[in-house]
C-alpha positions as a LaTeX table, in Angstrom:
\begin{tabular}{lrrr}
\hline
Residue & $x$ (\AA) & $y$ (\AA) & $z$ (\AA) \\
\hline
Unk1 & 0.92 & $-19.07$ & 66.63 \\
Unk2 & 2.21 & $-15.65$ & 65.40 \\
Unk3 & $-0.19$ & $-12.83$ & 66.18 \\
Unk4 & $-1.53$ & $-10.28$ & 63.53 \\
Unk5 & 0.49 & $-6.71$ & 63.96 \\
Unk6 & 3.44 & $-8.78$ & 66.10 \\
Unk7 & 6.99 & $-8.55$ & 64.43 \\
Unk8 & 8.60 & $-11.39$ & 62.96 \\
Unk9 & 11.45 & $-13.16$ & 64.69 \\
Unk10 & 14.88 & $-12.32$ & 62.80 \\
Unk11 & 14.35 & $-15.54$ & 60.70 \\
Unk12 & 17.18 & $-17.17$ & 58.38 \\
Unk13 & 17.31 & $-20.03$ & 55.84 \\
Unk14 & 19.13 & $-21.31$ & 52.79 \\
Unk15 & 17.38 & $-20.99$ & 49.61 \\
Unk16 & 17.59 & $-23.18$ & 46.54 \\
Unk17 & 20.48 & $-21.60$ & 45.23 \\
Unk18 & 22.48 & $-22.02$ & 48.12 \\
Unk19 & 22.49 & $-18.44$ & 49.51 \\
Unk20 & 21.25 & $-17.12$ & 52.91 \\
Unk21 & 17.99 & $-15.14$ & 52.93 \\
Unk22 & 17.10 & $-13.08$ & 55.90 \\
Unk23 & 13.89 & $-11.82$ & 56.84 \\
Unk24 & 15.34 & $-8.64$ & 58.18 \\
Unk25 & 17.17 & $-7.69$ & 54.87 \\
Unk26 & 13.64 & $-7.34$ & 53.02 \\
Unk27 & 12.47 & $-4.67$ & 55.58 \\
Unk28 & 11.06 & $-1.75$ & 53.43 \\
Unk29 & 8.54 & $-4.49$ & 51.00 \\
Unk30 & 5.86 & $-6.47$ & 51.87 \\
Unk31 & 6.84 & $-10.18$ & 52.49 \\
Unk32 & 4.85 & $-13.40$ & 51.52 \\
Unk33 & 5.74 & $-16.56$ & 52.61 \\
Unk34 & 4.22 & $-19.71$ & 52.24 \\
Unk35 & 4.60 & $-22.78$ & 53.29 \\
Unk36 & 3.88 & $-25.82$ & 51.28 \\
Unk37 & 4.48 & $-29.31$ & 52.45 \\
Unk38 & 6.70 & $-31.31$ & 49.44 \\
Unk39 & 8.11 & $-30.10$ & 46.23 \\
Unk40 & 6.96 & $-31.40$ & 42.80 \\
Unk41 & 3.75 & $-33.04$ & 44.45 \\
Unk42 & 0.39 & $-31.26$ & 42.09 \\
Unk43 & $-0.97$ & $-29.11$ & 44.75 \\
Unk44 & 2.55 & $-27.47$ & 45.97 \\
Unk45 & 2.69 & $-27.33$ & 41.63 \\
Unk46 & $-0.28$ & $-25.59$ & 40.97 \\
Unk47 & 0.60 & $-23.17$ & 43.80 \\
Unk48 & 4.16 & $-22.44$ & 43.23 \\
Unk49 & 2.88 & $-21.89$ & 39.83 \\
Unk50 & 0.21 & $-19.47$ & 40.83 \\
Unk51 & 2.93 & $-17.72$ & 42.67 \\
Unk52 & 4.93 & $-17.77$ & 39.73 \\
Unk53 & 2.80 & $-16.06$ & 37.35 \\
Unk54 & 1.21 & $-13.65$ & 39.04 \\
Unk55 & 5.08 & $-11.94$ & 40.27 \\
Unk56 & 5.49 & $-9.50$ & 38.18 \\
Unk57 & 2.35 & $-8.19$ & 39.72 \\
Unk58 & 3.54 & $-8.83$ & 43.44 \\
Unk59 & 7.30 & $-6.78$ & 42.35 \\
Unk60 & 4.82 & $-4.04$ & 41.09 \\
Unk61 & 3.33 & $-3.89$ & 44.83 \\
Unk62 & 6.86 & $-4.21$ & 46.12 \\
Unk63 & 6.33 & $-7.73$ & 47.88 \\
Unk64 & 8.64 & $-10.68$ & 47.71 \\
Unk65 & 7.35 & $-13.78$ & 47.65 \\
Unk66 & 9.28 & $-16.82$ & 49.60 \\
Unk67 & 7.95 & $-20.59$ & 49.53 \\
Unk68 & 9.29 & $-22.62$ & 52.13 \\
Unk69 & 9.08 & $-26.30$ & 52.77 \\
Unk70 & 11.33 & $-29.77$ & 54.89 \\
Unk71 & 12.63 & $-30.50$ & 51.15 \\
Unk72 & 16.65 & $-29.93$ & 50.74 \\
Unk73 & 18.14 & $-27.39$ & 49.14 \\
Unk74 & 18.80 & $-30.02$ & 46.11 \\
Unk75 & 15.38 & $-30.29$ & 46.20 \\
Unk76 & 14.25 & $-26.74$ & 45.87 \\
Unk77 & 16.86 & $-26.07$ & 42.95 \\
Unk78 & 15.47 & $-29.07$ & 41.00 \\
Unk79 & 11.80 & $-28.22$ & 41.88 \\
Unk80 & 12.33 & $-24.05$ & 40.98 \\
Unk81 & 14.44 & $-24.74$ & 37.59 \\
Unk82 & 11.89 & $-27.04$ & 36.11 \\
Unk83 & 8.93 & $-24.80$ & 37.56 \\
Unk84 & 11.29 & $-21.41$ & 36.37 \\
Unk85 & 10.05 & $-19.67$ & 40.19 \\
Unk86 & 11.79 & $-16.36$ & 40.02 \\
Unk87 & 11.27 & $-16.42$ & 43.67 \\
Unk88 & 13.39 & $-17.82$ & 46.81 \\
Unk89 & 12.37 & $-21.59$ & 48.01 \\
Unk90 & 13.82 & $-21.86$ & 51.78 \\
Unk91 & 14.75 & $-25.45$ & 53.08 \\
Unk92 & 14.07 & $-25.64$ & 56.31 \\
Unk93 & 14.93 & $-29.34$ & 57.53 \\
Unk94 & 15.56 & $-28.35$ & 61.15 \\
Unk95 & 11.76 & $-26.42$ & 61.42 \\
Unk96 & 12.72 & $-23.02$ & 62.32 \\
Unk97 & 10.64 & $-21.59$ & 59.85 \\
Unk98 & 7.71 & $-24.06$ & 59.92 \\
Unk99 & 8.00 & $-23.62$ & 64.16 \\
Unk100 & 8.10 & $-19.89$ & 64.48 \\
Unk101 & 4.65 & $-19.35$ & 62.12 \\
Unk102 & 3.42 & $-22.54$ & 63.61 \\
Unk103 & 2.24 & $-24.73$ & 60.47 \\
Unk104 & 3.67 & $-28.29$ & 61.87 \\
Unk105 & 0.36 & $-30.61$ & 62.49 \\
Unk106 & $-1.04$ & $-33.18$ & 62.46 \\
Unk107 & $-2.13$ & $-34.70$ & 59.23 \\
Unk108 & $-4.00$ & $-37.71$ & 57.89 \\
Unk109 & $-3.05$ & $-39.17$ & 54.38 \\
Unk110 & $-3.83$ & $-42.54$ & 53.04 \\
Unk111 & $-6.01$ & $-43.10$ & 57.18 \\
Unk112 & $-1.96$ & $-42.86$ & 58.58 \\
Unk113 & $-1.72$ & $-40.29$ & 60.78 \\
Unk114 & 1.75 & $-38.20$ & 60.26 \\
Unk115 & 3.12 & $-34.61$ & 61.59 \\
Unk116 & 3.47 & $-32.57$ & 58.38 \\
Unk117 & 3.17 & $-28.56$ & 56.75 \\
Unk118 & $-0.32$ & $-27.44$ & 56.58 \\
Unk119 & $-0.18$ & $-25.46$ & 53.20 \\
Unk120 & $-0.69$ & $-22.09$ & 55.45 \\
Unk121 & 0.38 & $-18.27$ & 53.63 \\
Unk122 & 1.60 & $-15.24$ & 55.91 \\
Unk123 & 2.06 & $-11.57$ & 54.44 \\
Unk124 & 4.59 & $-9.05$ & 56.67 \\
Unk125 & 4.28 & $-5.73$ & 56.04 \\
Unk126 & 6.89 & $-3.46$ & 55.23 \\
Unk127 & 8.08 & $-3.11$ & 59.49 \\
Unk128 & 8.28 & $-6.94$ & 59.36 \\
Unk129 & 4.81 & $-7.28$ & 61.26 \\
Unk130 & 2.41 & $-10.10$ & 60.11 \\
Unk131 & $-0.43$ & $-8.57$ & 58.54 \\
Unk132 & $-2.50$ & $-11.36$ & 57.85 \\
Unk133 & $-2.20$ & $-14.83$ & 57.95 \\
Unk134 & $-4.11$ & $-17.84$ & 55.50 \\
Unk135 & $-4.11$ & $-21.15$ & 56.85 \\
Unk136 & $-5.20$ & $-24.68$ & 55.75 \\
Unk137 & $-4.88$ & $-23.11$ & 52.34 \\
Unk138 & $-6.98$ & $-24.38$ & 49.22 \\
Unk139 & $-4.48$ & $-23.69$ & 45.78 \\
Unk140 & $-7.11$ & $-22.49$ & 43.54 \\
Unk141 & $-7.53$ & $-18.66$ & 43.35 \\
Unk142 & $-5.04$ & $-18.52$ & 46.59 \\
Unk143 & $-2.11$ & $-16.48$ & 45.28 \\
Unk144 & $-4.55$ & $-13.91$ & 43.78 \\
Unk145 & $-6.17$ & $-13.64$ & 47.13 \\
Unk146 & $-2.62$ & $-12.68$ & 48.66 \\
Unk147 & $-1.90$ & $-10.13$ & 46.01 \\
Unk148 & $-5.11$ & $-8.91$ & 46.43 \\
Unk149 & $-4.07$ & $-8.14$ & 50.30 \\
Unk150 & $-1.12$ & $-6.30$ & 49.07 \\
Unk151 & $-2.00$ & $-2.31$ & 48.64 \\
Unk152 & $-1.54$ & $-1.38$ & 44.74 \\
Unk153 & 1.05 & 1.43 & 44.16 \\
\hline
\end{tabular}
C-alpha cells in the first residue's frame, strides 16, 4: 500500500485514445487517479460522470484527473465517447497500475467470491507524492470530496 508523502513509482499506461500517459510528465499539477472496476456498469457511470462535470473546476486547481480500470483500450474509447470524459481512461490489463496503489481484492458479488478493483481515489501532489488516498469509495458526493482536497488558486 502506497504511503501518504511517498513518491509515486514512474508509472505508464495506454489511454483510450491509444497514446502513452506518464505519471512523470504531469509533474508541476496535482494528479487524481481513480480506479474504478468496469466501464459502462452505473456506479463507475455515475462516477466518471461526477468526474466529468466537475473538470473544469479541477483544470482551475491545476489537477488532472485519470480513471483507470482492467477494461481495454477499446473499451475505454467506447465508454469516454458516449460519457464525453475530457479526461484520460488508462487500461491496465497487466495490473501495474491497480498493483503499485494496491486496489486488487477480494470481492464478493452475487455470494461468488472474485479478485477485483476496489473503487479506491489517490491525489499526488505537484512533486508526484501521494497526498491522500480514498478507498472503498462510495460515488455519491466523491469527486467533490477530491476537489475539495485540491488547494483553490
Amino acid at each position: 500500500m502506497p504511503d501518504i508523502g511517498k513518491k509515486m513509482p514512474p508509472l505508464k499506461g495506454l489511454d483510450h485514445s491509444g497514446s502513452e500517459l506518464s505519471l512523470a510528465s504531469l509533474k508541476g499539477q496535482w494528479v487524481v487517479v481513480y480506479f474504478y472496476p468496469k466501464d459502462s456498469t452505473p456506479g463507475c457511470t455515475s462516477e466518471a460522470k461526477d468526474f466529468r462535470d466537475l473538470h473544469p473546476e479541477f483544470r482551475r486547481r491545476h489537477a488532472q484527473v485519470i480513471g483507470v480500470s482492467r477494461d481495454s483500450v477499446k473499451s475505454h474509447a467506447n465508454f469516454a465517447s458516449r460519457q464525453e470524459l475530457p479526461f484520460p481512461l488508462i487500461s491496465d490489463p497487466e495490473e501495474t497500475w491497480c498493483q503499485a496503489f494496491d486496489v486488487i481484492h477480494e470481492k464478493v458479488l452475487y455470494g461468488k467470491r472474485h479478485m477485483g478493483i476496489v473503487r479506491s481515489t489517490f491525489l499526488l501532489d505537484p512533486d508526484g507524492k501521494l497526498a491522500q488516498a480514498w478507498r472503498a469509495v462510495k460515488v455519491p458526493g466523491h469527486a467533490r470530496a477530491v476537489l475539495d482536497a485540491i488547494p483553490a488558486r
